[in-house]
C-alpha positions as CSV (number, residue, x, y, z in Angstrom):
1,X,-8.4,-0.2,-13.3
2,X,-5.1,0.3,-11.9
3,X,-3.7,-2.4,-13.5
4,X,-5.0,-1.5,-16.6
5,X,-3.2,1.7,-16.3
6,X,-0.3,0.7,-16.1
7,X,-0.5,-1.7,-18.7
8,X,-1.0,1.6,-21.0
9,X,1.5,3.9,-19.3
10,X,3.9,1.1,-19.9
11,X,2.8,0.5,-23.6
12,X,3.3,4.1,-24.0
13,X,7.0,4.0,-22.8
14,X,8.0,1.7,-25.7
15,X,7.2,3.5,-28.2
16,X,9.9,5.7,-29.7
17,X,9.7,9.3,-29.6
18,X,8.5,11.7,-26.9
19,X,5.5,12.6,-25.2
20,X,5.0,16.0,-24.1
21,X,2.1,14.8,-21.3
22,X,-0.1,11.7,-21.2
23,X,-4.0,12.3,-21.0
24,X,-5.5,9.7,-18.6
25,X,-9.5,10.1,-19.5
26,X,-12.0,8.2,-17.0
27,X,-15.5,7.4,-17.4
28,X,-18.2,10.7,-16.0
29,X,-18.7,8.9,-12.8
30,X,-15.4,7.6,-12.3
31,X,-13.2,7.2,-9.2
32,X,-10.2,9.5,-9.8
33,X,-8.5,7.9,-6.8
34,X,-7.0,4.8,-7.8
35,X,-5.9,6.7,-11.1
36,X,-4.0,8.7,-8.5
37,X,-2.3,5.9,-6.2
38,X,-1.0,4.3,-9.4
39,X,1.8,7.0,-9.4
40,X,2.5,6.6,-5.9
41,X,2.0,2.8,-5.4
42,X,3.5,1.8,-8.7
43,X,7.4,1.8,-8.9
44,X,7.5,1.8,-12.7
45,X,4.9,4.5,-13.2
46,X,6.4,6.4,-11.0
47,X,10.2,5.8,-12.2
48,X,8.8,6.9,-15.6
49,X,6.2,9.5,-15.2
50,X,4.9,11.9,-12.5
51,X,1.1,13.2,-11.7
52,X,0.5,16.6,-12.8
53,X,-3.2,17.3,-11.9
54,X,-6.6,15.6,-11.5
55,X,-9.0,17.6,-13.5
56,X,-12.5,17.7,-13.5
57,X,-15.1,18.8,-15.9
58,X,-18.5,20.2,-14.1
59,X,-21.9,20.4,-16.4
60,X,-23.2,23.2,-15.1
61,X,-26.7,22.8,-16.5
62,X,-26.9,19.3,-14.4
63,X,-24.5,19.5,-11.4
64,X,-27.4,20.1,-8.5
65,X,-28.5,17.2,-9.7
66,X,-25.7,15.2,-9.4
67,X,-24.3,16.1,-6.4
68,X,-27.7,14.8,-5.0
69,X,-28.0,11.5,-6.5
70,X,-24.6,10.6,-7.5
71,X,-21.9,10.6,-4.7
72,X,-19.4,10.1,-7.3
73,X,-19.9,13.4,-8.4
74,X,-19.2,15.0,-4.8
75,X,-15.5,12.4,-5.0
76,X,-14.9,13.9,-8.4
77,X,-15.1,17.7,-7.0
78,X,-13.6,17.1,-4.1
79,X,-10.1,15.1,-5.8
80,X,-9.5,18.0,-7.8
81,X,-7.0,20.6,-8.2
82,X,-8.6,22.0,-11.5
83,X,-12.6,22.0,-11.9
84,X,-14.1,23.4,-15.0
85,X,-17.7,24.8,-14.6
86,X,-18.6,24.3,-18.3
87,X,-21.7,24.8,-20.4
88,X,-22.0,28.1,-18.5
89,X,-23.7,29.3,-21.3
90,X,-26.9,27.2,-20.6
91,X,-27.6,28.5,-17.1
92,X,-28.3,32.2,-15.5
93,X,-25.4,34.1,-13.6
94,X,-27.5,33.4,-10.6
95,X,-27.7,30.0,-10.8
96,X,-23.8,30.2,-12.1
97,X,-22.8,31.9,-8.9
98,X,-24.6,29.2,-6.6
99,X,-22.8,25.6,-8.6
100,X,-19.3,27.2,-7.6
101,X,-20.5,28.3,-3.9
102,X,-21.5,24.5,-3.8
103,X,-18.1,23.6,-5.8
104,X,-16.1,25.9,-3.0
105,X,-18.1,24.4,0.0
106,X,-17.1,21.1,-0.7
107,X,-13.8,21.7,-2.2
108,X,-12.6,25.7,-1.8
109,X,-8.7,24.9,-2.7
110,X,-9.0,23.7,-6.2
111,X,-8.6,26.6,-9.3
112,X,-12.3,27.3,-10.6
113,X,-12.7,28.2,-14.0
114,X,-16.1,28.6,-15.9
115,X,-16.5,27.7,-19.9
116,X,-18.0,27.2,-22.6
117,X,-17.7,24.5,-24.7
118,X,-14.7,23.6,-22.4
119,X,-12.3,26.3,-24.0
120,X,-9.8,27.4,-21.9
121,X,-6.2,28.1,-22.2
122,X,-4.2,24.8,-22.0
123,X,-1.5,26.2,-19.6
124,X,-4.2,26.7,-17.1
125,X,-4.8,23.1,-17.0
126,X,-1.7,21.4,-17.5
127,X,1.8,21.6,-16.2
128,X,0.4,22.8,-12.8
129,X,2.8,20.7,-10.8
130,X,-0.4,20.1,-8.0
131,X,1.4,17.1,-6.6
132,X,5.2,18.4,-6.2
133,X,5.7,19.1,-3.0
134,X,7.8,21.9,-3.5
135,X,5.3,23.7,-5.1
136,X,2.1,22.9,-2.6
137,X,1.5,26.3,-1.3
138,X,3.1,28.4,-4.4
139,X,0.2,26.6,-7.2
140,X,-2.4,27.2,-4.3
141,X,-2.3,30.8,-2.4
142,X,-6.5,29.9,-1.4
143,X,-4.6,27.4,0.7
144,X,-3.2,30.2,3.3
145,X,-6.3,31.8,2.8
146,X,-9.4,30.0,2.6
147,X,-10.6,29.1,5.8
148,X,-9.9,32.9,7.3
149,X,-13.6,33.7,7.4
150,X,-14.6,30.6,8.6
151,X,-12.7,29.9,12.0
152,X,-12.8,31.0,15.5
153,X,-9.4,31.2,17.1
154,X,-8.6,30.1,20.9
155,X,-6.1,30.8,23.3
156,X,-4.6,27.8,22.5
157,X,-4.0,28.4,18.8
158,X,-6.1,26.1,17.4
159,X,-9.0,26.2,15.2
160,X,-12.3,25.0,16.5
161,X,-14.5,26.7,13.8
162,X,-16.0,24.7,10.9
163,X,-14.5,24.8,7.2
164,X,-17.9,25.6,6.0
165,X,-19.5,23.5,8.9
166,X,-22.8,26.1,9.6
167,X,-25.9,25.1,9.3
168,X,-26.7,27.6,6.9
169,X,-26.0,29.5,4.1
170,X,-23.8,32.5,4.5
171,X,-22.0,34.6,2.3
172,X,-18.8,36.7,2.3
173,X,-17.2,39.5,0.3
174,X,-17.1,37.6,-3.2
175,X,-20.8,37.4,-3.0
176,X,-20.6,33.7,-3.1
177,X,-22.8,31.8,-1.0
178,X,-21.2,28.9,1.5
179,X,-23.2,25.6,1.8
180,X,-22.6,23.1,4.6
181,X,-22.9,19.5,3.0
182,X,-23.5,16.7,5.1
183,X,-21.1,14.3,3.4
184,X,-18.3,15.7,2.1
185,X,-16.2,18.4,3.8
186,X,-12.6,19.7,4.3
187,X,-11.5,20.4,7.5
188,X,-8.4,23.2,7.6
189,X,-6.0,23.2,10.8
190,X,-3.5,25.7,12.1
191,X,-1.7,26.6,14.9
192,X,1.4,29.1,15.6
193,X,3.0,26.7,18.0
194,X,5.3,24.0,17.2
195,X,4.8,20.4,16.4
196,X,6.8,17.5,17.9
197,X,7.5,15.5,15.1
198,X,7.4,12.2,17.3
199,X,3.8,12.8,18.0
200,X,2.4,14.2,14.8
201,X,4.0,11.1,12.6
202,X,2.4,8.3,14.4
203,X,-0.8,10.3,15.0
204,X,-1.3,11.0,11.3
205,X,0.0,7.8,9.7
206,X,-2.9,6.2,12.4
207,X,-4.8,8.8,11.5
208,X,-5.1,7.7,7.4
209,X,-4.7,4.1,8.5
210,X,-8.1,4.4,10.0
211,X,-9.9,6.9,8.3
212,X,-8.4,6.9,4.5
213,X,-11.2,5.4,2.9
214,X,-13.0,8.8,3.6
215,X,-9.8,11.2,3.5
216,X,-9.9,11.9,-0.6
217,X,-6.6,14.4,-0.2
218,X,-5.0,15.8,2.4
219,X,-1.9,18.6,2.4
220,X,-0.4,20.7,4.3
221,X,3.0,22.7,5.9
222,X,4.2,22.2,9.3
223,X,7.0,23.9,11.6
224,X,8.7,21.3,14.0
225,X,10.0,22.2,17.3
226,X,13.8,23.1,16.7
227,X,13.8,22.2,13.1
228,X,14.5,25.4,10.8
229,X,12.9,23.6,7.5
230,X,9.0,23.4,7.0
231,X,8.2,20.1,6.1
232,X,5.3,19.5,3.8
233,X,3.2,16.4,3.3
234,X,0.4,15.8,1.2
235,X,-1.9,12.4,0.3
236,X,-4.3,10.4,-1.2
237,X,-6.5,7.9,0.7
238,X,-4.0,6.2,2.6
239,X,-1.1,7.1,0.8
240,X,1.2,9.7,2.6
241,X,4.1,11.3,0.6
242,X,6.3,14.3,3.0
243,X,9.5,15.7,3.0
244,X,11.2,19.0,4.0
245,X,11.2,21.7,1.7
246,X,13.2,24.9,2.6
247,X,14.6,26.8,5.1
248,X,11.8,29.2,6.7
249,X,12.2,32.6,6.1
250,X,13.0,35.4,9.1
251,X,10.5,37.6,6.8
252,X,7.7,34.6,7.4
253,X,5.7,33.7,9.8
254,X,6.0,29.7,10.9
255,X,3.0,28.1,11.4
256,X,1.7,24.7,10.8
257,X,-1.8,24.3,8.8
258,X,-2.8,21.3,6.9
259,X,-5.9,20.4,5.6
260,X,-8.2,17.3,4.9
261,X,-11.2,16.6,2.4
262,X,-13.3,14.0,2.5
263,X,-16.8,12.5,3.5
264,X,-17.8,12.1,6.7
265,X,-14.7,13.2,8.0
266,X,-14.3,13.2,11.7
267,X,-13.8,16.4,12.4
268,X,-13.5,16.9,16.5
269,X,-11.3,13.5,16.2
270,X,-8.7,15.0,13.8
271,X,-8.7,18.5,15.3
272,X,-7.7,16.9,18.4
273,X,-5.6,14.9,17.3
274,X,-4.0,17.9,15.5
275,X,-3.8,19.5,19.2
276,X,-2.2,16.5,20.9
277,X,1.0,16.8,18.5
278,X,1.4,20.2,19.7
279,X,5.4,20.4,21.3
């Protein structure tokens, strides 16, 4: 598939003229990651083009099913940065209100939108910059947010409370209910103490070395020990892309949080590992 892909990215370079965005369209059960890595792993894809988003399309009138019989459908949710609820039309606002509590649960950082018919404004699907690192935390505000309700904070500073790890259903105050799901989760970090870059570099790079197969996408921001720039990172599988970003602000607060979805994910192993890298 890869290969494939950039047989036609490079086809598409030829040709004379200029394209405004190029439309990569995979099958309904499709693996979106290998799509993705070809813009990281791929010098000429990458020297040519750059990945905007990974979009996915969600029947509403068939998506319980799914998610139960096809794990594809879980990868598909949990890769995106955009899901479209569509067909919305076919189903009852109570049933509508429980396919995105199970979108959120097993991916609460991507932009939900409902449809019908798939209409929606194009500019809320493309040009959303989702991999540029500059623009991580400024295309995704859920990102600082999300997890609030969910953890349980410790005098050390780090999170020990599951990303939508109960075993139950719960609800908060947009009336949407939370679903633990065996397979796939994310697991969100933070801590208000600095990292020591020695330690967290080797412990993540071992970290995706090991575990990428299951890690789908991972992100996040971090403040070093006597490093005024936040450095930001973000991946797919076991492809890590980082770099410093800006200066932090004396109006901000620094802080380190990152996040990590997948299946299976082991969660007590990464948030200690997390720990370990604290200076």
């Amino acid at each position: 598939m890869r290969g494939d892909l950039v047989r036609i990215i490079d086809g598409l370079m030829r040709r004379k003229g200029k394209f405004d965005a190029i439309i990569v369209e995979t099958t309904g059960l499709a693996d979106p990651a290998p799509v993705a890595q070809t813009f990281f792993m791929d010098d000429g894809v990458g020297a040519k083009t750059k990945l905007d988003a990974v979009v996915t399309v969600a029947d509403a009138l068939w998506l319980k099913d799914r998610l139960r019989d096809a794990p594809e459908a879980k990868n598909q949710i949990a890769f995106a940065d955009v899901i479209l609820i569509n067909k919305t039309d076919l189903v009852s606002p109570g049933d509508l209100d429980e396919i995105e509590a199970r979108i959120r649960a097993i991916n609460p950082y991507a932009k939900v939108h409902r449809t019908e018919r798939a209409s929606i404004d194009i500019a809320e699907v493309l040009g959303r910059n989702a991999f540029d690192l500059d623009r991580i935390l400024d295309l995704e505000p859920a990102f600082l947010t999300a997890e609030e309700t969910h953890v349980h904070e410790h005098d050390h500073g780090q999170e020990h409370g599951h990303e939508h790890g109960e075993h139950h259903h719960h609800s908060h105050g947009n009336g949407l209910k939370h679903y633990h799901d065996e397979d796939m989760q994310s697991v969100a970090l933070r801590t208000d103490k600095p990292l020591d870059p020695d330690k967290f570099f080797p412990w993540v790079q071992d970290l995706v070395a090991t575990e990428g197969k299951d890690i789908l996408r991972c992100k996040g921001i971090l403040s070093f020990k006597d490093d005024p720039e936040r450095f930001v990172f973000q991946g797919v599988h076991m492809i890590l892309d980082g770099d410093h970003q800006r200066a932090w602000r004396e109006d901000e607060k620094r802080e380190s949080r990152a996040v990590f979805i997948g299946r299976k994910l082991p969660e007590d192993k990464i948030r200690a590992g997390f720990e370990s890298c604290i200076a």
